[in-house]
C-alpha positions in Angstrom: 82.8 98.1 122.0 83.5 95.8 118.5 84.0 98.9 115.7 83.4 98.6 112.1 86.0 100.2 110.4 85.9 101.8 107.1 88.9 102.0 105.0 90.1 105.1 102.8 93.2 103.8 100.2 94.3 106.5 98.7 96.2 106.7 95.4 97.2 110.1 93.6 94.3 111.5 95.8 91.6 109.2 94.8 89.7 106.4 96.8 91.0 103.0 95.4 91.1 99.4 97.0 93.4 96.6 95.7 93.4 93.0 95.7 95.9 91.5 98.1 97.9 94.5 98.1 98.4 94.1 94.0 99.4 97.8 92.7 98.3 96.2 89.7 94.9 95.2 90.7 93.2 98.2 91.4 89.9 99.3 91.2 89.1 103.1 91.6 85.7 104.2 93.4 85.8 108.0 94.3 87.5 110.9 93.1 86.3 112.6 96.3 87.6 110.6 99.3 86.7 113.7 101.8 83.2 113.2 100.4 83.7 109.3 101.1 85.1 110.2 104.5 81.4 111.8 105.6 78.9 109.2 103.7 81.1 107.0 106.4 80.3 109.5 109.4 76.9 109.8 108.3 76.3 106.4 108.3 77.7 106.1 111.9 81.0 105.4 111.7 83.3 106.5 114.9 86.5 105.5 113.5 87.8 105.8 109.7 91.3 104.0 108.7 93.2 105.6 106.0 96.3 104.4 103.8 98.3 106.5 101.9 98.8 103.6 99.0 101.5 106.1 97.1 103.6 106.6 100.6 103.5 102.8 101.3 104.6 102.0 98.0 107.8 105.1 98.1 108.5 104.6 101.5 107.5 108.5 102.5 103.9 110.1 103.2 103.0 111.7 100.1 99.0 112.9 100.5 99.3 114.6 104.0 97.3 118.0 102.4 94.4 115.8 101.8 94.6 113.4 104.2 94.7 116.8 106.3 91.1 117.5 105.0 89.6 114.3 105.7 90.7 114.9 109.1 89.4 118.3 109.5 85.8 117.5 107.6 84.9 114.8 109.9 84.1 114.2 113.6 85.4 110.2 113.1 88.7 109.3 115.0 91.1 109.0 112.2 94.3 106.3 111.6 96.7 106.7 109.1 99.4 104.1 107.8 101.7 104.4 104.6 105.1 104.9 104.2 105.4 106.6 107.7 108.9 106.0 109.1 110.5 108.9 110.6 109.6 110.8 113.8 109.1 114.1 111.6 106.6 112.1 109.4 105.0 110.9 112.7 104.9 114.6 114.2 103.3 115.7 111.1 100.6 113.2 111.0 99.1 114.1 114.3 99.4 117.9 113.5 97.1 116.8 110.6 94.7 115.9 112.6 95.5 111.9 112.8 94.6 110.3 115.9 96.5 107.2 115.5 99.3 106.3 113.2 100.0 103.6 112.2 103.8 102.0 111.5 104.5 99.0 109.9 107.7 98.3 107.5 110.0 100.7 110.1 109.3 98.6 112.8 110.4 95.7 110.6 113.2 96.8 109.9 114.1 99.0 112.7 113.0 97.2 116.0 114.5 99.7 118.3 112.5 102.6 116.8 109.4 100.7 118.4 110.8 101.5 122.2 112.2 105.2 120.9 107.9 106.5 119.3 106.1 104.6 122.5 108.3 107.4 124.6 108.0 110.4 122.3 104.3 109.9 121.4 102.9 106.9 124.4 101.2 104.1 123.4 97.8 105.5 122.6 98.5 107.0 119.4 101.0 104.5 117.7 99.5 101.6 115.7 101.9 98.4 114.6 100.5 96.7 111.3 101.4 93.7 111.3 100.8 93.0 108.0 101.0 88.9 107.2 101.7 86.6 104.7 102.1 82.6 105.2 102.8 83.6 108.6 106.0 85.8 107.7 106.0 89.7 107.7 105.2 91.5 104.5 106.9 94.8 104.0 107.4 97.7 101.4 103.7 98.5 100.7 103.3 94.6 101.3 105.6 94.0 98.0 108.4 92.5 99.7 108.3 89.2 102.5 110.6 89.7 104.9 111.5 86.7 107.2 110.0 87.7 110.1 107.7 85.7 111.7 104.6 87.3 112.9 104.6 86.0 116.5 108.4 87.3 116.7 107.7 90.7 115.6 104.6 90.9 117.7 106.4 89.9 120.5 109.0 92.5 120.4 107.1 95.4 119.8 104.9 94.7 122.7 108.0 94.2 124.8 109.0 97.7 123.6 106.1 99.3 124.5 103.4 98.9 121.9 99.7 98.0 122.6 97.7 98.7 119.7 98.3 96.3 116.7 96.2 95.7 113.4 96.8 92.1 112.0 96.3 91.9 108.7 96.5 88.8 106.5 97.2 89.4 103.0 96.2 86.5 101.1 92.6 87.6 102.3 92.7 91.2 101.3 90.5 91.9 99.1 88.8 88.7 98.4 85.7 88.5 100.5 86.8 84.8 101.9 86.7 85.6 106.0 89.7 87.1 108.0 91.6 84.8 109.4 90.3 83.6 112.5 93.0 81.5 113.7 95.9 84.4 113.3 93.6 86.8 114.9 92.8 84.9 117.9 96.7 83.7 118.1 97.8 86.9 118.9 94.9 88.1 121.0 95.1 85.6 123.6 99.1 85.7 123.4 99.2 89.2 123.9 96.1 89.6 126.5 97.1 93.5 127.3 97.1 94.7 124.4 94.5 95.7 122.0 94.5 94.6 118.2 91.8 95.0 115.4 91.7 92.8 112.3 91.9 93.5 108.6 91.1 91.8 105.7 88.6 89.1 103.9 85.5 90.5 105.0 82.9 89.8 102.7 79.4 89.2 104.5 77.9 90.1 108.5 79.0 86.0 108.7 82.2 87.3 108.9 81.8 90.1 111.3 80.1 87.4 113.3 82.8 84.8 113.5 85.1 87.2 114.9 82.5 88.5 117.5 82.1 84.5 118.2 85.9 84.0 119.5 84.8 86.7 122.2 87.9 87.8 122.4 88.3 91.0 125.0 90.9 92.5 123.8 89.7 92.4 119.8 88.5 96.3 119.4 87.2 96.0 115.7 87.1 95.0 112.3 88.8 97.1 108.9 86.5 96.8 106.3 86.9 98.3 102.8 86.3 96.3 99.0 83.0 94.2 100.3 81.5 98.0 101.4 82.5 99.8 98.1 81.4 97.6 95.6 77.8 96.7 97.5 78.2 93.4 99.2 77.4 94.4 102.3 76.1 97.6 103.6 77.7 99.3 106.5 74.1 99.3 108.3 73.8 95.8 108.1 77.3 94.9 109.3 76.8 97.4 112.7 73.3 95.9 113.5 
């Protein structure tokens, strides 16, 4: 079934979203993100993604407490990315309560470590963001490119064991234009095993519908996060 995903950014324990990943561009919408986390439950929501904005940015998880009572308020399956790169920080996540973590600048940088979590934790609880920009992997909180190509980077993390990616293309983030279609179905139909969910540009059920058009198997959802908060579209309307 094709989820709509709600997205929780987090920033010194506050619900924030940014434009294309710009620290700098922020706009603040709930001092309460546990209270967030349940209007998203209520509204029918099975799954809620969450970023820890401050850990992407430092490089280490830095909200766990509260990202801990998210978890424990709500009945939704809960992912967490943001500056987690260490088995510990891993460990810790899914004692929170997580249910799928998500690693993205580690598995950059450290391609081996991909192989090493898929046979501590197994596949079903380890995310890879891919997390795009001009077709090169952005890193760092998405602050640094990197020269890594998205299709190589996909390519070797499935290899070592990973089958659960979110593909995020910067330049939409934030900006209501339409995910990118073409990048999404790319690595779908390379990558036919494993399962991947898309992120960013949503702006309008159009959207939602152009993805459902490429009727793409393997495509398990959609993140969606700016376009809910600030009105454009209402979560009812985008699951109906």
């Amino acid at each position: 079934m094709f989820e709509i995903i709600p997205a929780i950014d987090l920033i010194k324990g506050q619900c924030v979203r940014l434009e294309q990943g710009d620290f700098n561009r922020q706009t603040t919408y709930s001092s309460d993100p546990v209270d967030v986390a349940l209007k998203w439950e209520k509204l029918g929501a099975k799954f809620i993604h969450i970023v820890d904005l401050d850990g992407a940015k430092s490089g280490s998880l830095s909200q766990l407490p509260l990202i801990e009572q998210i978890c424990s308020s709500t009945s939704c399956q809960c992912e967490l990315g943001g500056g987690i790169r260490s088995l510990k920080e891993i460990e810790g996540a899914l004692e929170a309560g997580i249910n799928r973590v998500i690693l993205g600048t580690v598995l950059a940088q450290k391609p081996d470590f991909a192989q090493e979590i898929s046979v501590a934790f197994g596949p079903e609880c380890i995310i890879a963001g891919i997390d795009a920009h001009n077709g090169y992997i952005s890193v760092d909180g998405w602050q640094t490119d990197s020269p890594i190509k998205v299709s190589d980077l996909a390519t070797n993390l499935f290899n070592s064991g990973i089958r659960h990616f979110i593909y995020t293309d910067i330049s939409t983030d934030g900006m209501f234009t339409g995910p990118n279609i073409e990048g999404t179905k790319m690595l779908c139909e390379s990558f036919p095993e494993a399962n991947f969910i898309a992120s960013g540009g949503v702006g309008s059920k159009e959207h939602i519908l152009s993805l459902l058009d490429l009727k793409l198997e393997n495509l398990e959802g959609v993140i969606v996060g700016k376009a809910l908060y600030d009105g454009r579209v209402s979560y009812n309307e985008l699951i109906t």
